[in-house]
N, C-alpha and C positions, 0 to 999 in steps of 0.2 A: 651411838656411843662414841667418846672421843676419843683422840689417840692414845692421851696419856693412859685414860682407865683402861684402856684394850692393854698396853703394854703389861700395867701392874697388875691387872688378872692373871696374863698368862705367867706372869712371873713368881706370883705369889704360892705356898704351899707347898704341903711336903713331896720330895720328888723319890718316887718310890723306886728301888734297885733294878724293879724291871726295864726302867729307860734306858741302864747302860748298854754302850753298843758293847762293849765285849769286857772281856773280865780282868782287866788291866785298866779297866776306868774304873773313878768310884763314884759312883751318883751322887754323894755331896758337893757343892761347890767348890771351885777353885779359888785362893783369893780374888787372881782378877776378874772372875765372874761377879761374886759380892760384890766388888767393889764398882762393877760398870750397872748393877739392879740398884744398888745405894743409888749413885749419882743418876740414875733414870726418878725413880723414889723423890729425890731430893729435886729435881728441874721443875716436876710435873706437879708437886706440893707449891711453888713459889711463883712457875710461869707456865702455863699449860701452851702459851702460842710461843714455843721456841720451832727452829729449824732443825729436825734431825738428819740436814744434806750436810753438815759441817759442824766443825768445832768437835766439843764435848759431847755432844749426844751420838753423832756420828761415831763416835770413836767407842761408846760404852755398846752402840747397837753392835758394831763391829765382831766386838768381845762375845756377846751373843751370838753372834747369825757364825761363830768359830769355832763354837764350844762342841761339846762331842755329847751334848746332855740335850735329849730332846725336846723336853720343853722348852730348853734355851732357845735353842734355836726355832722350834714356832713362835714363841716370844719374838722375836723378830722380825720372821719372815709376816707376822700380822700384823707388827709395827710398822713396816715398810708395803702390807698391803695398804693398810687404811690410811697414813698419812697420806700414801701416794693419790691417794681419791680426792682430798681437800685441797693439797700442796702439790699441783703438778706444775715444774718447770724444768729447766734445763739444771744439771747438774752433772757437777765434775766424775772422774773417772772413782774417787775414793769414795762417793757414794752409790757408784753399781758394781763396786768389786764386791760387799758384802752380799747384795741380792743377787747377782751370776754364782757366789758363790754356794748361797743356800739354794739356788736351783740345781744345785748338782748333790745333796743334801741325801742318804739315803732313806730319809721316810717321806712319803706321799703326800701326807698333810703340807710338810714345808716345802717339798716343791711347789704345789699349787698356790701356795702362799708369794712364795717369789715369783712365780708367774704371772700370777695375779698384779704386783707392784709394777715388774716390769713391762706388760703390758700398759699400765697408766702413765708408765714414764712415757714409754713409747710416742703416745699421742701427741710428742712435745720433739720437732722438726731436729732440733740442735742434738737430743739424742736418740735419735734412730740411727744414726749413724756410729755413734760409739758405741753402741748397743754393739753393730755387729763386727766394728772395731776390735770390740773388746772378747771378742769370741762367744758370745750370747745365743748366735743364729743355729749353731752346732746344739747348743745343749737343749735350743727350744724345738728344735726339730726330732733330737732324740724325746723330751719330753710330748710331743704329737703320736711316737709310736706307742706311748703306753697306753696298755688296755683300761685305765684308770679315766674315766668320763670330765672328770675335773678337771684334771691336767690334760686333756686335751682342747679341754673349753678355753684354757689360759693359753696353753703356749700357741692355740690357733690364733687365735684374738690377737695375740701380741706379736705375731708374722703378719697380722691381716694390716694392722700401723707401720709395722717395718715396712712393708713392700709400699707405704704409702709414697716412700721417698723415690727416685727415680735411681739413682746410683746403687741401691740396697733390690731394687727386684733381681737384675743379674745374681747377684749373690747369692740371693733366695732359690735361686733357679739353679746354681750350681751346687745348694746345697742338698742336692735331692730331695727338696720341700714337696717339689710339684706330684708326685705320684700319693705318696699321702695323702697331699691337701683336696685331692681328686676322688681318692679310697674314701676323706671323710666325707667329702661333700654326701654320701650318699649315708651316714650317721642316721642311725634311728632319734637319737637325741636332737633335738630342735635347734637348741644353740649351739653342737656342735656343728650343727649342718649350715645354718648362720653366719658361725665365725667362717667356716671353710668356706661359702662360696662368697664372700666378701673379701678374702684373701685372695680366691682368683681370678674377682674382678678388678681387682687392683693391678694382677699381674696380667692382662690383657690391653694394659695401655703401650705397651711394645710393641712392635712388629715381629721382634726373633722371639720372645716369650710367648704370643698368640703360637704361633708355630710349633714351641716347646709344649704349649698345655692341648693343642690337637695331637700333638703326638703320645701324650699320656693319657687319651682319653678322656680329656676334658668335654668336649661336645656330647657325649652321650646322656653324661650327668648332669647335665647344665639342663639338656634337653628332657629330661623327666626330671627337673628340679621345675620345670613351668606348673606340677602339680602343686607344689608346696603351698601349704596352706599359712605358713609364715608370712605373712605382708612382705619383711625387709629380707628374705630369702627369694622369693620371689621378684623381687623388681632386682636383687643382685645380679640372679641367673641369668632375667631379660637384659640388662646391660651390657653382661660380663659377652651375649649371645649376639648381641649387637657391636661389640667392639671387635668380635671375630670375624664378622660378618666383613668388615671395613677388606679385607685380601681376598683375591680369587683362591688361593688355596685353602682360606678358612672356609669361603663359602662353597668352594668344592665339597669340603667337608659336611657340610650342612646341608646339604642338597642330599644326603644319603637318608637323613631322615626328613625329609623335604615335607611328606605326608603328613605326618604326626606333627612337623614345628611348625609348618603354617598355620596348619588347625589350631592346635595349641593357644598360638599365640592369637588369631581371632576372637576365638571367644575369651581371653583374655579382655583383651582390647573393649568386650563390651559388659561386664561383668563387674569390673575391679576399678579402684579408685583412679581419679586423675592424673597425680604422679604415674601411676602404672600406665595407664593407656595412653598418655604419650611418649614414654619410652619404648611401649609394644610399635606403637605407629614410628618412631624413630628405628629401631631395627627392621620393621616392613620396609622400611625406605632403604637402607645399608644390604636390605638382602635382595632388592630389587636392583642395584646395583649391576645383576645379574639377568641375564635375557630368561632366564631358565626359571628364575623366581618371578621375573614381572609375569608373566604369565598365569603361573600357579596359585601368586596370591588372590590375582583377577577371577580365575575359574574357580577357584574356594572363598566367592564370592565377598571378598574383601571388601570392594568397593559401595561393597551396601552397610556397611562395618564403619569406614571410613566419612559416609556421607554423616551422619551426627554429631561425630569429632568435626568437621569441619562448622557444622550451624554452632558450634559451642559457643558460650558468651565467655568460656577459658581461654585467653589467648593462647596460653602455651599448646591446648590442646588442637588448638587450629593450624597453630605454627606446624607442627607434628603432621598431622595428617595432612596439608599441602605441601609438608617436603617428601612424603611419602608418594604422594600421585606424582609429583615432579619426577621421580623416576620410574614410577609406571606408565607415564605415558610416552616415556622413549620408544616403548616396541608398537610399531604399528596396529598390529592385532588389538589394540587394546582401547585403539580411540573412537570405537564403535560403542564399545561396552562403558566407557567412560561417560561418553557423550547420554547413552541410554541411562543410563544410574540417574540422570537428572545434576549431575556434578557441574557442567558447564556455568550455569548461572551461579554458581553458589562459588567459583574460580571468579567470575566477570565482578561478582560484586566486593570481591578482595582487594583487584588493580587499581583501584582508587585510595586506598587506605594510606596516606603519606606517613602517617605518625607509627605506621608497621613494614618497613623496610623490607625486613626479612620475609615477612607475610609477600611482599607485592610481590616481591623475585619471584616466590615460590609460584606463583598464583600466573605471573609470567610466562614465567620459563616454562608453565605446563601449556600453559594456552600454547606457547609455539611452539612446543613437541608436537602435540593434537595437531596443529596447523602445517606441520613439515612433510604432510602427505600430501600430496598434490592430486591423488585420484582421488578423492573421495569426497561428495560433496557437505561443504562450507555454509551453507544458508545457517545450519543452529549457530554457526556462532556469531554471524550476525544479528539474525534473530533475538540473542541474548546480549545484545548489546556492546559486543565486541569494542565497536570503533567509538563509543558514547565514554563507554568506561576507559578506554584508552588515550583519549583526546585530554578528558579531567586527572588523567595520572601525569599526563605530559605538560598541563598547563599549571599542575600547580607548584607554588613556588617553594612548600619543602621538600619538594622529590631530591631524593640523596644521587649523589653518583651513582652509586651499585643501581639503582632501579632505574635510571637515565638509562646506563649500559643494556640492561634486561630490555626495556624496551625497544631500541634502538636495533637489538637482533632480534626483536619478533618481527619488527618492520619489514626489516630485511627481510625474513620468512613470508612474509604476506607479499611484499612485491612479489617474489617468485611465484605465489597458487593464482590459479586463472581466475578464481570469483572474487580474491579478497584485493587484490592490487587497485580495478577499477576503483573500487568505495575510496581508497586510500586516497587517489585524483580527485575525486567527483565529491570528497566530503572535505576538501578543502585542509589535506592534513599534511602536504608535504610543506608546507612552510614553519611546520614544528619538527620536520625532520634537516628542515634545511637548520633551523635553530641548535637539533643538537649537532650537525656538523662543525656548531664554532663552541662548541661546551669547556675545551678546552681540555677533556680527559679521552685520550685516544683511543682505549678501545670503545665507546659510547662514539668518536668518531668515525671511527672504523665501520662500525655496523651502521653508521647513518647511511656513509659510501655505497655501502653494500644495496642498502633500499633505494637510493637515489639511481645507481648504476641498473638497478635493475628494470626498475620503473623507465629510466630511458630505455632501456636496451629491450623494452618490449616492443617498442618500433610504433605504437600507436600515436597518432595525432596528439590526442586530447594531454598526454600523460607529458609527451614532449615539450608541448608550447606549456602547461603549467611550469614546467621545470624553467624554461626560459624567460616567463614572467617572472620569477624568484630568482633570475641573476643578479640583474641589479637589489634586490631585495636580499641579499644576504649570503646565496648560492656560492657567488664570483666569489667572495668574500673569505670565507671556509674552504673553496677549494685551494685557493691564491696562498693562504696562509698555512695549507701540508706544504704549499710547495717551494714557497720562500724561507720560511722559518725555521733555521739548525736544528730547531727540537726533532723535528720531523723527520729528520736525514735517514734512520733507522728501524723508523716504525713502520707499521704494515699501512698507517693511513694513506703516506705516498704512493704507492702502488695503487692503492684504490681510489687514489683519485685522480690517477691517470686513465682508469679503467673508465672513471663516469664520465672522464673530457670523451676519450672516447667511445665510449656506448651513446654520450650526445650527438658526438661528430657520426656517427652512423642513419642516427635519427633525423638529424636538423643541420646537415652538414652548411648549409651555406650561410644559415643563423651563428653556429656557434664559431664559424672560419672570421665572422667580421665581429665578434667578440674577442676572439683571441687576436685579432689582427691591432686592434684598438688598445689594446690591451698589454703593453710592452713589459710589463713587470711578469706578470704571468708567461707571456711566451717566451723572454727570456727565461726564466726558472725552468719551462720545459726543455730549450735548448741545452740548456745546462747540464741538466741531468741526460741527456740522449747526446752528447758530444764525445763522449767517450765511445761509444760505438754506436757505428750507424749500420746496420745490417745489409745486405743486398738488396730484401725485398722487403725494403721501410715505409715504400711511397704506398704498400697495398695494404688493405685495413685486413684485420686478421680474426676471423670468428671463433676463432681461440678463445680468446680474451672474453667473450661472451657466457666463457662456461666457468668463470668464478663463481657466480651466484648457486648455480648447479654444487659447485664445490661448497659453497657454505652449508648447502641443505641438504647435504651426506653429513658434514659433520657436527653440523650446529645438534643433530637429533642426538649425540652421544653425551649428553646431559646428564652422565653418572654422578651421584654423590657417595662420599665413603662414611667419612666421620663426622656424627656430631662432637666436636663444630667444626670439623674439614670437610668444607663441599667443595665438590671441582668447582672451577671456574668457569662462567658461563658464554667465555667471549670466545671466539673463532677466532685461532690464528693463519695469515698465511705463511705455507711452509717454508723451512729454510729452504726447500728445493725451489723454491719459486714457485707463484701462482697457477693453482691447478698443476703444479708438481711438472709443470714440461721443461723448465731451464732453470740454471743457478736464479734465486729474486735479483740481483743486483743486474745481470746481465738482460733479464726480461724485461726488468722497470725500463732499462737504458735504449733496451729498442721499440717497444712499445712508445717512448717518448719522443721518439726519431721518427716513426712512425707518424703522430699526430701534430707532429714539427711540419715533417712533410707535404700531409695532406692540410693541411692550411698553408702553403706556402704554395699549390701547388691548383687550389682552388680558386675558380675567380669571383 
């Protein structure tokens, strides 16, 4: 039915004395009520596609949605429902003063009617704001309290678009929305349970409003809302559960029904449509965050859950479940049960995928959590082809930075475990680490440092003369350029590649002394930087320095993610306190350098 015939329905017929509100009205029309129904009559005869945001029509609905006569005013408020369903756009302050003001209307029918309208505006950026500008927010939250099913399906709906704005959730939150919108979430009614938990999935993109709807009780609801048999009620809750999940005080919170929401959310995960089950696998991943949950999802055997989603031919569902293992294979305990589940190959054959970025990381940064145990034995991931599928991720030529970087600290991880470093030598792969030492994005050089430093600093034959075949081959070249180049004056690459001058010079002292010696750009640049202090005891090499790599593989394992789409970052820093945290950086780099100035000056 179209606007006009909606209007002159309700407009047309006799209006009987019981509409008056009180006994000083008279239930016939006033002139300018006739006269704003005429000119409705008159528009909708001649042009049924007019604007009633402005001009003439505006001003006759006006006269309606004012009048003290109840039809009038549902006339109206059903004119500015259903227009507003065809014709949604931004509009001025004089056409929502008529609709705020029939939401405050004393009969039921025209509140939900204005409700209704302004809800549809809502959906429209420019006024959600004037909405609650205009004082709206008040009246639709008084409209939430009423025992009236209707008016609570609108005025929810129409906070659930308000709070879509960012400047308007505060608002929402100080309007004492949140205990309501919590009370309904638990609504017998469908849609109002619907509308409510999709208003407080909205109001969980905060930080201080997650905080506010845990303290009203939001998590309990949310958490027996995983029953709902609504589809889009359903994947709200998981969202609205997942975006809480992003704080340790949300997840504190969640860990109290820790039982029930894992389960829960399991068999979700294998049940329910796509969209669902990678948002289940997206908050498994945001609640694994947590030492307390990677755990529990593991032993309420998640990862047998998780293995499907990952063989999917859905990317997004893959994407899901390998950010989800990415943070359960931070806790040690867990790379047994991992590896058991049969997950390892089904990771191995991700790290090649160039045309899926996000996938490789994922698929990455698991393999070198698994790998950052050093007791444990490493043949499965050989066995599955670890260094086959890591060599085709490094050689091909659309690998993005971000997956450059990934690999580059798994390296480093692998230098440091006793079974996986050999293969690194012996399969002829440090000269694609030596490659990414000149990539040109620092932290991806950074982690090269790391594998290269560590690789020497193992003290073996085999591992050292490789590195010294690949001086001239590229080595000298990447290291020469942290350490002449102003870019670098700042970044952690210098430090670490003072560390691999000397973790060399321990290994190969008399090789790499007539390298450097040959070498005046370079040793000048080390001089340089070690001239501002030169310690007492510079001339004696320091086994200190050897316990970076150790330092990387404490923290490289803290591989948290929070939010889809904020995931930590998966590079090692070193500290401002200095390397392995013993001195200020600037002071350690400087004698460390003086150090290796030294012992080359000092060697025959």
């Amino acid at each position: 039915m179209g606007a006009g015939a909606s209007v002159l329905s309700c407009c047309r017929g006799e209006i009987d004395e019981s509409d008056s509100t009180g006994s000083e009205y008279q239930p016939l029309l006033g002139d300018r009520e006739r006269q704003a129904v005429a000119v409705l009559v008159k528009l909708f005869e001649n042009d049924t596609r007019i604007s009633f945001y402005d001009g003439e029509p505006l001003r006759a609905l006006t006269v309606l949605a004012r009048s003290d006569v109840h039809h009038l005013q549902l006339s109206a408020a059903t004119a500015f429902s259903e227009i507003s369903e065809y014709d949604v756009r931004a509009v001025p302050q004089e056409a929502l003063a008529p609709v705020l003001y029939l939401l405050q209307s004393a009969y039921a029918d025209v509140q939900q009617g204005a409700a209704s309208a302004l809800g549809n505006l809502a959906s429209v950026s420019a006024n959600k704001r004037l909405i609650v500008e205009m004082g709206g927010l008040e009246l639709l939250v008084r409209q939430m309290l009423s025992p009236n099913t209707e008016a609570q399906i609108n005025s929810v709906g129409c906070i659930t678009n308000l709070a879509a704005d960012e400047e308007n959730k505060l608002a929402i939150a100080r309007s004492g929305a949140l205990v309501p919108l919590v009370r309904l979430g638990r609504s017998r009614d469908l849609r109002v349970q619907r509308n409510a938990t999709g208003a407080l999935l909205n109001m969980t993109h905060q930080a201080e409003l997650r905080e506010k709807l845990v303290a009203a009780g939001a998590v309990a609801v949310l958490v027996d809302l995983l029953h709902a048999k609504d589809e889009d009620t359903l994947y709200y809750a998981i969202t609205a559960l997942s975006n809480i999940a992003v704080d340790s005080d949300g997840r504190d919170a969640l860990w109290s029904t820790q039982a029930k929401l894992v389960t829960e959310l399991l068999h979700i995960m294998q049940v329910h449509k796509i969209k669902v089950q990678a948002q289940v696998a997206l908050t498994l991943r945001n609640l694994a965050s947590d030492a307390r949950f990677q755990r529990a999802v593991v032993q309420s055997d998640g990862l047998d859950a998780l293995l499907p989603l990952l063989q999917s031919s859905y990317t997004a569902l893959v994407v899901a479940a390998a950010a989800c293992l990415r943070n359960l294979s931070i806790h040690a305990d867990n790379e047994d049960s991992i590896i058991c589940a049969g997950l390892l190959p089904e990771l191995m054959d991700l790290v090649p995928q160039a045309d899926q970025p996000e996938l490789q990381c994922h698929a990455i940064a698991t393999i070198r959590n698994l790998a950052a145990n050093n007791g444990s034995d490493k043949q499965a991931f050989i066995d599955a082809g670890l260094f086959d599928r890591f060599r085709m991720a490094l050689e091909s030529t659309d690998a993005q930075p971000q997956v450059l970087c990934e690999l580059a600290a798994a390296f480093s991880v692998f230098a440091l475990n006793d079974q996986l470093w050999r293969p690194v030598v012996e399969l002829g792969m440090c000269h694609l680490l030596v490659r990414l030492l000149r990539c040109g994005h620092t932290d991806t050089e950074y982690n090269a440092c790391l594998a290269i430093g560590s690789l020497a600093g193992k003290g073996h034959p085999e591992a050292a003369e490789e590195l010294m075949r690949l001086w001239p081959r590229g080595l000298r070249e990447g290291l020469a350029r942290a350490l002449t180049l102003p870019e670098y004056a700042s970044s952690n690459v210098r430090p670490a590649v003072l560390w691999v001058l000397m973790a060399l010079l321990n290994s190969r002292r008399a090789a790499v002394c007539k390298a450097l010696r040959a070498d005046s750009q370079m040793l000048d640049a080390i001089e340089s930087i070690g001239a501002s202090h030169v310690p007492s005891s510079s001339t004696s090499t320091s086994a200190s320095w050897c316990l970076l790599p150790s330092f990387f593989a404490t923290k490289g394992k803290s591989d948290e993610m929070a939010t889809s789409p904020d995931i930590a970052d998966s590079k090692t820093d070193i500290d401002d306190d200095g390397i392995c945290g013993f001195a200020p950086g600037a002071q350690r780099m400087r004698s460390l350098a003086a150090q290796i100035v030294a012992l080359v000056q000092d060697t025959d």
